[in-house]
N, C-alpha and C positions, 0 to 999 in steps of 0.2 A: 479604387481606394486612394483617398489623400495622403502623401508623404508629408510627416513635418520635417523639417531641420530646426537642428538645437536652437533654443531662445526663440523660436516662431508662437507667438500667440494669437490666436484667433476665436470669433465667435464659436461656441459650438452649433448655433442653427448655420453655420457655413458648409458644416460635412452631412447634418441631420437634423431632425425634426420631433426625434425621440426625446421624452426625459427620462426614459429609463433606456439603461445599456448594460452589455458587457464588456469590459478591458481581462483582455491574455495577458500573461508573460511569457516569452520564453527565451532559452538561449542554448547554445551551443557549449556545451561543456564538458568536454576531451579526459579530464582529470577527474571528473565524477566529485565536482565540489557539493558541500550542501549548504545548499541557497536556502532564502524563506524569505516568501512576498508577502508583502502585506499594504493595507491602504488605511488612512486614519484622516480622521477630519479635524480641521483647525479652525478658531474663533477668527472675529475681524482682528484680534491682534496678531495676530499669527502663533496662536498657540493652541497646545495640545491641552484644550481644557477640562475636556468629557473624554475620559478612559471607554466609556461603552461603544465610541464609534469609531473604537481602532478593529481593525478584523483582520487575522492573521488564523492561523491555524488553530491556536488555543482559546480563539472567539469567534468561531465562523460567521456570527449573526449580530448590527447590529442593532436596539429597540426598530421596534416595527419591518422589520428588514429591509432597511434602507441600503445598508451593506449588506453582501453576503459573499459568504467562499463557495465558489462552486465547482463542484469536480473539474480537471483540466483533460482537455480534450487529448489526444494521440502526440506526442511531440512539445508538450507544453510544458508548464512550471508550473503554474496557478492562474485561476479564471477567477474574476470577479464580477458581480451584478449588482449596481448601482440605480437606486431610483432616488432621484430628484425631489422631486418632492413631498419625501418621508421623512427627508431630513428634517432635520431645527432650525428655524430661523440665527439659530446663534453659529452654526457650522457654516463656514464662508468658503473654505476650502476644503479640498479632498488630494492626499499626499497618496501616488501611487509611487512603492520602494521594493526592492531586492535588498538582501545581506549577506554575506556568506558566513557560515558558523562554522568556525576553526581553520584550519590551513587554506591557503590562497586569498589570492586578489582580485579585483574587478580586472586588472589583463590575461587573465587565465581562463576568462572567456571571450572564445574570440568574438562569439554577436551574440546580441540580444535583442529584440524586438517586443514591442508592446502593441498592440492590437483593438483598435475599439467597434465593437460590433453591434449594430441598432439594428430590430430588428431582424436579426438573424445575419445580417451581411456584412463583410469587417468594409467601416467607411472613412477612418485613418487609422496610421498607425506610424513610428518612429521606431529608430534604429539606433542603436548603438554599437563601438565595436572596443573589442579589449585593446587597442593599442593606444585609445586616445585616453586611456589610465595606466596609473603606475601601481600605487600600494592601496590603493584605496579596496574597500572591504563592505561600503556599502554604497547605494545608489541610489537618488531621485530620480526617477523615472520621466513620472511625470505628472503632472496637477489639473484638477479641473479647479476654479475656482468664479468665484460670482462678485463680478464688478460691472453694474446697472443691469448685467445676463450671463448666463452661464456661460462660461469660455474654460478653454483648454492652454496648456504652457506647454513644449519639448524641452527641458529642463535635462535631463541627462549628466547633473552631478552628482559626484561621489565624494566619499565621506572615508579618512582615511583610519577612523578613529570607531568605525563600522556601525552598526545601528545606535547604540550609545551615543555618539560623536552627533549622527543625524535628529535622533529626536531631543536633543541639548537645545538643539537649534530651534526646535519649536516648542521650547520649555516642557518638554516630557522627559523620564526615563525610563529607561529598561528596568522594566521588573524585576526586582533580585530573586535569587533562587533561593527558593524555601527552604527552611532547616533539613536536613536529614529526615525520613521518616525511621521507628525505633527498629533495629534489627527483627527482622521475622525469620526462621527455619522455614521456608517453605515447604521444603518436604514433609515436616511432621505437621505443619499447620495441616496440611493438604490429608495425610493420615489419619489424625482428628475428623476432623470434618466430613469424609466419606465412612468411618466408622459410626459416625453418632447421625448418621442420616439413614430413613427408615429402610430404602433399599441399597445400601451401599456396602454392605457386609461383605457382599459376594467381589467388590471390587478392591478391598484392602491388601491383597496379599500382590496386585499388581502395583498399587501403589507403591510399596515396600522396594520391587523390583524397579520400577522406573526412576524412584531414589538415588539409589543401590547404583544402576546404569548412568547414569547423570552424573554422577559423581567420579568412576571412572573413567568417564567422557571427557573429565573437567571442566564441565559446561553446567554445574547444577544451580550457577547464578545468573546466568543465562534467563532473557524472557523470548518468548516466541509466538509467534501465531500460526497452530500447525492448523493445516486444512486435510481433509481426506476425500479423493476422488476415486470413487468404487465402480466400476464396469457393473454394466447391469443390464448385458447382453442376453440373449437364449441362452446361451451356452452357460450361463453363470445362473440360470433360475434354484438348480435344484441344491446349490451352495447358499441362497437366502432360503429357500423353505427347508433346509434341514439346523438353521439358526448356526451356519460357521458365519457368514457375512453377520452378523450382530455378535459373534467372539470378536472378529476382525473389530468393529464401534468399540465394544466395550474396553479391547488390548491401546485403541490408539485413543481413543477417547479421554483413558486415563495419564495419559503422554500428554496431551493438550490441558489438563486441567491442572496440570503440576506447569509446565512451560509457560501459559497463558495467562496475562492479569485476569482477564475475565474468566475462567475455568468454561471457556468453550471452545468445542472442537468444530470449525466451519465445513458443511459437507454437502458434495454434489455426488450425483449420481449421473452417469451417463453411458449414452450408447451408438444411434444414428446422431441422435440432439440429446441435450443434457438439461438437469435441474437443481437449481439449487436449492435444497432444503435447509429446515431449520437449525440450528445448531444444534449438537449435543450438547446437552450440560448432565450435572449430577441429578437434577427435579427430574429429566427424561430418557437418559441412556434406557434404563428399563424396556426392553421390547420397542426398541426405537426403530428398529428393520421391521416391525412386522406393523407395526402401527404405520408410518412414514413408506414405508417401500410396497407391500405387498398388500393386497386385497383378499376379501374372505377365502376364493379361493385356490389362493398362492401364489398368486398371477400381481404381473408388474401395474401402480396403480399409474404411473405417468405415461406413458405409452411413448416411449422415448426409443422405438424399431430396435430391430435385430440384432444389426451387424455393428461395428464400433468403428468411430470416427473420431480420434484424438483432436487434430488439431481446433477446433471448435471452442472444446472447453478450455484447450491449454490457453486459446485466444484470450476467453474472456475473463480467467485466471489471473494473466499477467496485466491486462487494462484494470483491473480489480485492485491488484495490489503493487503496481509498476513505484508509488511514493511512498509504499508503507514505511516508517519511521520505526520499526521496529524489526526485524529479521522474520520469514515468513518460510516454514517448511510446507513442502505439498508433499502429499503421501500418494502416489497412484500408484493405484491397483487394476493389473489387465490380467485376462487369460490367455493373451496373445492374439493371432491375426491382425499384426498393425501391419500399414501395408504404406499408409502415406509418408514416405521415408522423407522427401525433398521439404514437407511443408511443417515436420515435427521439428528437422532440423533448424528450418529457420527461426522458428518462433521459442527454440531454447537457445538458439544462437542469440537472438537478440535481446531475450529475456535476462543473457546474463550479464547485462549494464544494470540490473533490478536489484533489490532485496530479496531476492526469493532463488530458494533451494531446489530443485524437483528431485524428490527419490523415488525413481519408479520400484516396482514390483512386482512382476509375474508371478500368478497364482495357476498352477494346474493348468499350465496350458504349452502350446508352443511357438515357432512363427513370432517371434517379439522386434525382429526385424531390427531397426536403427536403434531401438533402446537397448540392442545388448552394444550396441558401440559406442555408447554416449562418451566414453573416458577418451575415444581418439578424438572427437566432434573438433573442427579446426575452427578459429576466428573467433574464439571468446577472450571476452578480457578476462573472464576466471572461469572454473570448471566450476558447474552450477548444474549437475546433474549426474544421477548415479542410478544401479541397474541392481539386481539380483532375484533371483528365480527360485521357486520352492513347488513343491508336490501337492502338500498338504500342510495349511497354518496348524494341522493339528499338532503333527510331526515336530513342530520347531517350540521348544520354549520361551514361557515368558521374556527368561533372560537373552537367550540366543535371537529372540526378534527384533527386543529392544535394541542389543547390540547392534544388528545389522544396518536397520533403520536409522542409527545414528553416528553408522560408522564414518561418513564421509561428511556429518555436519560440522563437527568442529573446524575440521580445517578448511571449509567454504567460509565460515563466521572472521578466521584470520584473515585470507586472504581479500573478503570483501572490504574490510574495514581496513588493511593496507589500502587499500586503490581508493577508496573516499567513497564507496558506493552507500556503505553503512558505516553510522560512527562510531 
């Protein structure tokens, strides 16, 4: 791979041969600032004259997919896929930028690196490092641009005045923020709604209670993305065929559709290997264990072995949701026999620089091994995990679950949003 140094510009057939690529970002970021990359294309004057070809998070794509955002790979910020020539004749250049949005500066990270990869193979890439800034708040990265051929800049300035300050400079601005939307109740919206829905009768009086709970929690303006990941071991068969694992969907199910914009609750099933199934919403709770999980006769339809292997899913959990921009609770559910103590560690250890909560829970079982110690777990930057153990979900009420369930989110929501992990 070719290293640039700042103000180095060169052909791009000098590193490759591709007109279509990908550019990384990433950086090292101690304080857990929140950045957002974006790339946008400029006229021969140097300006930001078509809003459709800026691509950031709030427009992954853009006409023809000339730009696009693509998930970031392990360690990254933001990936991007550029093809050449999709673009317009009128877009001369391509702006690749960082921002950060609210407390801190471009020196509060110590490096950053961009990355350009043709082909699959990264074949240059530039470097930046926080001391060669002061107060600045946003960054140019770096440009490809087309003068008689596509060429590339290492540009590496910053902008003290932050994204605003930087697209001034190419006759753009930042979009203002929309009015207020009109106050909603969400609880009684949510009430409503599952009342006057053909099968939802049966689910109002948890509604009521998840309200009710939310409220004491002091989080009922709170939005979330709850997930639920249910064992779905031998040992747990005859807890779905006698319809407690579809109480289990329908009690958290309705937790997610009051928390959630979207009123869906995200859910996997797992065992040796795991699966992610469709969501729950209100159209499908209805027999959604027995429809989704279970075959005519009773028996598991994904064939996902025996015995239970956490670390797996926890894995592909937190790559799932490692950027989400909104607070992310996971609900798991074991019967015990966890056994991989060193590898659950690491992956809640590292998890907890994330947005995401894990509340475990053991059902009817024993043998819970390292999740009954999660509150000593050492080297997180915040406690981002909690434990508790029951006989029988039938035993515990509405209220007494929800409480449980939600006793240790509030103060993950404080402390994540002191450290800069969530805003």
């Amino acid at each position: 791979m070719h290293t640039l140094t700042r103000g180095q510009k060169s052909p791009l057939v000098a590193f490759m041969s591709a007109v279509d690529f990908t550019v990384a970002l990433s950086f090292q970021n101690p304080q857990h600032l929140t950045l957002d990359a974006s790339v946008f294309g400029v006229d021969g004057a140097d300006q930001l004259s078509d809003d459709r070809y800026f691509c950031f998070f709030n427009q992954p794509e853009s006409p023809h997919g000339a730009l696009k955002l693509l998930p970031p790979e392990t360690g990254e910020l933001q990936r991007f896929q550029v093809k050449l020539p999709l673009l317009p004749h009128t877009i001369r250049k391509l702006v690749f930028t960082v921002s950060i949005d609210g407390a801190g500066t471009m020196r509060d990270l110590p490096d950053g690196q961009i990355t350009v990869y043709a082909e699959g193979k990264p074949v240059l890439g530039f470097q930046v490092q926080g001391t060669e800034f002061e107060q600045e708040k946003a960054l140019i990265f770096l440009e490809v641009y087309f003068k008689d051929q596509w060429r590339v800049a290492a540009v590496g300035q910053g902008y003290s005045g932050g994204l605003s300050s930087l697209l001034k400079h190419y006759g753009g601005e930042e979009e203002a923020s929309p009015p207020p939307p009109p106050v909603v109740n969400r609880g009684v919206d949510l009430e409503k709604k599952v009342a006057a829905h053909p099968t939802g009768q049966r689910l109002v009086s948890l509604v009521k209670t998840v309200n009710v709970t939310l409220e004491k929690k002091g989080v009922a303006e709170e939005k979330a993305q709850v997930v639920l990941v249910m064992d779905a071991t031998g040992s747990m068969k005859n807890s779905y065929r006698s319809g407690a694992v579809q109480k289990v969907v329908d009690r958290i199910g309705v937790l997610a559709m009051r928390l959630d914009d979207d009123g869906k609750l995200e859910t996997w099933f797992y065992a040796k290997d795991f699966h992610h199934t469709p969501d729950v919403t209100l159209d499908n709770i209805d027999g959604y264990v027995a429809r989704t999980v279970l075959d005519q006769s009773g028996g598991f339809l994904m064939g996902l072995g025996r015995a239970n292997n956490e670390p797996p899913v926890l894995r592909a959990l937190v790559e799932r949701h490692r950027n989400s921009r909104v607070p992310v609770l996971v609900l798991f559910i074991s019967d015990g026999g966890v056994s991989q103590t060193a590898e659950i560690k690491q992956v809640i250890t590292e998890a907890a620089a994330c947005p995401i909560f894990f509340q475990f829970m053991g059902l009817a079982g024993r043998n819970y091994g390292v999740l009954e110690k999660l509150d000593t777990l050492e080297g997180r930057v915040v406690d981002n995990a909690s434990f508790f153990a029951i006989d029988d979900l039938t035993d515990l009420s509405d209220e007494d679950l929800y409480s449980r369930l939600l006793q240790e989110f509030p103060l993950w929501l404080r402390a994540v949003r002191q450290k800069g992990i969530l805003r």
